[in-house]
C-alpha positions in Angstrom: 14.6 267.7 -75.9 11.1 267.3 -74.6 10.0 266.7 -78.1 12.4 263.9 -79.0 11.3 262.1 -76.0 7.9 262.0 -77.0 9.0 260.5 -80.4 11.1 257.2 -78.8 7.6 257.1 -76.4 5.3 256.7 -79.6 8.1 254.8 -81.4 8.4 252.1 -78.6 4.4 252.1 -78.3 3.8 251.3 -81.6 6.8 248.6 -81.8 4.6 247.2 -78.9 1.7 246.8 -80.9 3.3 245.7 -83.9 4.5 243.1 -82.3 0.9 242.5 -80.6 -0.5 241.9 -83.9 2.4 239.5 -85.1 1.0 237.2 -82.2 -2.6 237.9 -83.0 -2.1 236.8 -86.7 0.4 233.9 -85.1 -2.8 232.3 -83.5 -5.1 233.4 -85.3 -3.5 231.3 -88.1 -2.9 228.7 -85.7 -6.8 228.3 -85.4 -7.5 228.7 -88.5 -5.4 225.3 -89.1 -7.0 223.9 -85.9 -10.2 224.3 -87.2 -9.6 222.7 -91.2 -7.8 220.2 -89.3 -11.0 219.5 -87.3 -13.0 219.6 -90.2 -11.0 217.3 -92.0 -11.5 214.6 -89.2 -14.8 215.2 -89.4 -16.8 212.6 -92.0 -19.7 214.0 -92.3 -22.3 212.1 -94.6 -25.5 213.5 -96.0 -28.3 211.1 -94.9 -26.0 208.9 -92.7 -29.1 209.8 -90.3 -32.0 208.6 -92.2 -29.7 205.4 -92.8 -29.1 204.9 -89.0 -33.3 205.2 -88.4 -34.2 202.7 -90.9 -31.6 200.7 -89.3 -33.5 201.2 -86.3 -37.0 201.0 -87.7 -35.5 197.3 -89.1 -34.7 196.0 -86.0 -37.3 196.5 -84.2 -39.8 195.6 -87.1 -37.5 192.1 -86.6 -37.5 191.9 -83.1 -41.5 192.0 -83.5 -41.7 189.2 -86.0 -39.2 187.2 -83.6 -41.3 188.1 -80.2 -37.9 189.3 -78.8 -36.1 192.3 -77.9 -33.0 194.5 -80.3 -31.1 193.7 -77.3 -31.3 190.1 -78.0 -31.4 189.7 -81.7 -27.5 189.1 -81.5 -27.9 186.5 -80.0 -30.8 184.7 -81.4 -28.9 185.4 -84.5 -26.1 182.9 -83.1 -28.8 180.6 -82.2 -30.5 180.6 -85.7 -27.2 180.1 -87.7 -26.1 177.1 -85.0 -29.7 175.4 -86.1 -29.3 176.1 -89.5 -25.8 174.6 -89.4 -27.3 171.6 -88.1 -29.7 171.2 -90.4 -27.1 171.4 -93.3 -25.2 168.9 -91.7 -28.0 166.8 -90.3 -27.2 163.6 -91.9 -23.0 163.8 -90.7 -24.7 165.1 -87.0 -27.2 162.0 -87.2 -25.3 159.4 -87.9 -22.6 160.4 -85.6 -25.2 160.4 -82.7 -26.3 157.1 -84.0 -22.5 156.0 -83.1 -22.4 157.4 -80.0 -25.5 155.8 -79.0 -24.1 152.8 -80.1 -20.9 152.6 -77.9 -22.9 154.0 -74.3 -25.7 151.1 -75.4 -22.5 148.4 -75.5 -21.0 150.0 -72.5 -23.8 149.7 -70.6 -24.7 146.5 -71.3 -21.2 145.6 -70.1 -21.2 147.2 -66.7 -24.8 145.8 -66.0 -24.0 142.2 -66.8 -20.4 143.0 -63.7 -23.6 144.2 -61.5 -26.0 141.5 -62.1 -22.9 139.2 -61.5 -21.7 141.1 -58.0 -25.5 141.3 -57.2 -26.1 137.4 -57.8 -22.6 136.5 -55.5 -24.0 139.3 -52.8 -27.4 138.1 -52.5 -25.8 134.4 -52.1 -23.7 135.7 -49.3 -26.7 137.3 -47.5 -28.9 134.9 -48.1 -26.5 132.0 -46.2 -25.4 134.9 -43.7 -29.7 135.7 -43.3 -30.7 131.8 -42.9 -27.6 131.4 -40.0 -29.5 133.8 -38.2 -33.1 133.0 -38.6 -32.9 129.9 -35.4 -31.7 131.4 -33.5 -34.3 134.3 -33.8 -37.7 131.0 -33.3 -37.7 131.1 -37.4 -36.3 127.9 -37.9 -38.9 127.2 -40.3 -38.9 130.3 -42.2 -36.4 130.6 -45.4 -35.2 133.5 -47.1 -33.9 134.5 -50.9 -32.8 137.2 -52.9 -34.4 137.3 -56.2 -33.6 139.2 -59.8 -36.2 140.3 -61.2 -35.6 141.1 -65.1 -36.7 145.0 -66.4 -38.5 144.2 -69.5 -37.5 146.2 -72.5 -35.7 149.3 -70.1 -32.1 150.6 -69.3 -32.5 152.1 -65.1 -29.7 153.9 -63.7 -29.5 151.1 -61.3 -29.5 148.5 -64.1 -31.4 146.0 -65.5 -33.4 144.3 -62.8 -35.1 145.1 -59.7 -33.6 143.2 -56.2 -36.0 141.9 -54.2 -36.4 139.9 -50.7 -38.7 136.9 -50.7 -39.5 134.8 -47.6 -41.2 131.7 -47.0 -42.3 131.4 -43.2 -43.7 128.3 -43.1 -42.8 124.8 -44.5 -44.7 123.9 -47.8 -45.4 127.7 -48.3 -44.7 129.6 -51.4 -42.3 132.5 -51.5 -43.7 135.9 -51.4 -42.6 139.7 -50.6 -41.0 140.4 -47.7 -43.5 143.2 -46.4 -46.5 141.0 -47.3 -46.0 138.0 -46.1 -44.2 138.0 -42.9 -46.1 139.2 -40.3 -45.2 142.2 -38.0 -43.2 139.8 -35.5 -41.6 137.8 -38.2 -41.0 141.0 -40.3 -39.4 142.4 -37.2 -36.7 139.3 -37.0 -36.5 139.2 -40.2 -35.1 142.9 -40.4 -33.2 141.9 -36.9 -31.4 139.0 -39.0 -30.7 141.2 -42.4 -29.1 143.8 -40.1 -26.6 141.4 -37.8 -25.3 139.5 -40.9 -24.4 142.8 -42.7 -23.5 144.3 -38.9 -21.4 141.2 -38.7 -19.5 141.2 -41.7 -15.2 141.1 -41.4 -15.2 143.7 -44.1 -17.6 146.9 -43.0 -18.1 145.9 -39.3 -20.0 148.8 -37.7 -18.8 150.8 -34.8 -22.7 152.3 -33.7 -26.4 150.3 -34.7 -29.7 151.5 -33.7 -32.7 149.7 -33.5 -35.8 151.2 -33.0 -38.4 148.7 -31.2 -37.2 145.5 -33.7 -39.0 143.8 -31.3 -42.4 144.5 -31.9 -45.2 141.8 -32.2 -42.9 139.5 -30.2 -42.8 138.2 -26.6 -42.0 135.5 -24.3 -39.3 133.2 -25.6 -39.1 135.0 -29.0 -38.2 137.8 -27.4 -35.8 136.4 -25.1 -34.2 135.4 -28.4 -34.2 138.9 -29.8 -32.6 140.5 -26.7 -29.6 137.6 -26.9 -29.2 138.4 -30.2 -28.9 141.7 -29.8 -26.8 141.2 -27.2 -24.0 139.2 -29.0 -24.3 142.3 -31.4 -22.6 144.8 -28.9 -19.8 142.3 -28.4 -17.5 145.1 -30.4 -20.0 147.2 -31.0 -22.7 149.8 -29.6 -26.0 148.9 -29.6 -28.6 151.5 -28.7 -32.2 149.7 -28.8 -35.3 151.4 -28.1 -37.9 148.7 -26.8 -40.7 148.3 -25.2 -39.8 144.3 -24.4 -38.5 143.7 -20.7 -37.0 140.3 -22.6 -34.9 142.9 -24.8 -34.5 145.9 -21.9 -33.0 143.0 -19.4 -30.0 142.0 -22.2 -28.6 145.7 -21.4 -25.9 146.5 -20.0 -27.2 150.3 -19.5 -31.0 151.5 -19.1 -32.3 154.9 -19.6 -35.9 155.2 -19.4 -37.4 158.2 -21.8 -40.5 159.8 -20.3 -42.6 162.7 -21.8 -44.5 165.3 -20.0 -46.7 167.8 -20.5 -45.2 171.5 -19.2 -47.1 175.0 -19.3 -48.7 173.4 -23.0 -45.8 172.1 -24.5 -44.6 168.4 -24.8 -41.1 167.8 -22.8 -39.1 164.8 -23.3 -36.8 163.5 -20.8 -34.0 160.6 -20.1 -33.3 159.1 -17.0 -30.0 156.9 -16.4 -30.9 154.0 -14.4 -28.6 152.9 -11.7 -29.0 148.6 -11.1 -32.2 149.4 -8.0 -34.0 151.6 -10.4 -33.5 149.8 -13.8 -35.2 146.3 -11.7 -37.9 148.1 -10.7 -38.2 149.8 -14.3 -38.3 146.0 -15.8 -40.4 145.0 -13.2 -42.9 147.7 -14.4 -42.8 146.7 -17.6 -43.3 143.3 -16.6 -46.9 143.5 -14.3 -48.1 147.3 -15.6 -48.5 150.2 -13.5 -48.5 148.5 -10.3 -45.4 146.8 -9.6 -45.8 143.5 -7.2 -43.4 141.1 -5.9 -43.6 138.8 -8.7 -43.0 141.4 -10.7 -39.5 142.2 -9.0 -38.9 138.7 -8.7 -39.1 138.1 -12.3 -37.4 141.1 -13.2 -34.3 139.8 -11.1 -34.1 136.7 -12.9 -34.3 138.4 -16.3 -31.3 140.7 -15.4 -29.1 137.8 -13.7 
């Protein structure tokens, strides 16, 4: 009995490892095909090496020639063949840039003939709106124009012809520029008169105007004149007006006095609002200098009213 035993024990041992090398030769033949398979996907070409380096070797022996880098031969490449295409078709390109050329020429042309004709009809209106202003200002005598002149042989992106103020300021006197023939007085009415007839126009009234000392070379009557005008200004307006005139300073209806000091080395500005006792002795200083005297206040309170 014992020795039957020991014969199913070597019998079931050896179906074990029978059936152990059924699955080796299983995947062994499994890996086998794995690895054909592998090779099979696998191109291999002799001297597909040396063919990639003297690709390499040519592109950089290019990118010399060019003075550029591998990186950028594709697209110089693009760049090249674009030219090149132009070239072959330089003639069709040419004469279609000819035609274009043509139609912005004629519709330029057009819309600089509307703006020399609104410019003409503009610089009527401001020249009338300029001469109702200049009596009133002590330039009765003066006259004013707006003038065209012509660009000779040139297209301008603001058309073609420069706009210019001329001004006459005395009877029999030829016209010249603006800034070199008025003097700083008359140039400063002048500008005072340009700015109330636009200020005073239906169509672009304006809500806030600063003038900064438009007064200057004036005194005395003229600028008595120049504070009235600017007086009737801020009738629907604000007027802020920085002036060293007490003529102009009177016409106020508020007075802030702007002082500058000197604090621990740096420059301090300040402004002071004026209440009426302050803002008469304020004109009356500006009247008689740093010492104010009776005559001063006295004139001072007849400028206010």
């Amino acid at each position: 009995q014992a020795g039957a035993e020991g014969d199913n024990l070597i019998i079931v041992k050896l179906g074990q490892a029978a059936e152990a090398v059924d699955r080796a030769l299983v995947e062994a033949t499994e890996a086998v095909a794995a690895v054909d398979a592998a090779a099979d996907a696998f191109d291999f070409e002799p001297g597909r090496l040396d063919k990639a380096e003297e690709r390499l070797f040519s592109l950089r022996a290019a990118a010399r020639k060019l003075n550029t880098t591998v990186d950028a031969l594709p697209g110089l490449r693009i760049r090249l063949r674009e030219q090149l295409r132009l070239i072959e078709d330089g003639a069709e390109a040419l004469t279609n840039a000819r035609r274009d050329v043509a139609v912005a020429i004629e519709a330029y042309d057009v819309a600089a003939m509307l703006l020399t004709s609104a410019r003409e009809a503009a610089g009527d209106r401001l020249v009338a709106a300029v001469m109702g202003e200049l009596g009133p200002l002590k330039l009765d005598r003066a006259r004013f124009r707006v003038t065209l002149e012509p660009i000779e042989g040139r297209r301008g992106p603001l058309g073609v012809e420069t706009v210019r103020f001329e001004v006459a300021t005395n009877a029999g006197t030829p016209f010249g520029p603006l800034d070199t023939v008025a003097s700083g007085g008359e140039l400063a009415r002048f500008a005072l008169a340009m700015k109330a007839a636009l200020a005073s126009r239906d169509d672009q009234r304006q809500p806030v105007m600063i003038f900064d000392e438009v007064d200057q070379g004036v005194g005395g009557a003229v600028a008595e004149a120049v504070g009235g005008r600017l007086q009737r200004l801020s009738n629907g307006a604000q007027v802020l007006v920085v002036t060293h005139s007490p003529q102009v300073a009177s016409r106020g209806h508020a007075h802030w006095k702007v002082r500058k000091a000197d604090v621990d080395g740096h420059t301090r500005t300040s402004i002071d609002v004026l209440e009426p006792h302050p803002r008469q002795e304020e004109i009356a200083r500006m009247l008689s200098g740093a010492e104010i005297t009776d005559e001063a206040r006295a004139a001072a309170r007849v400028l206010i009213g």
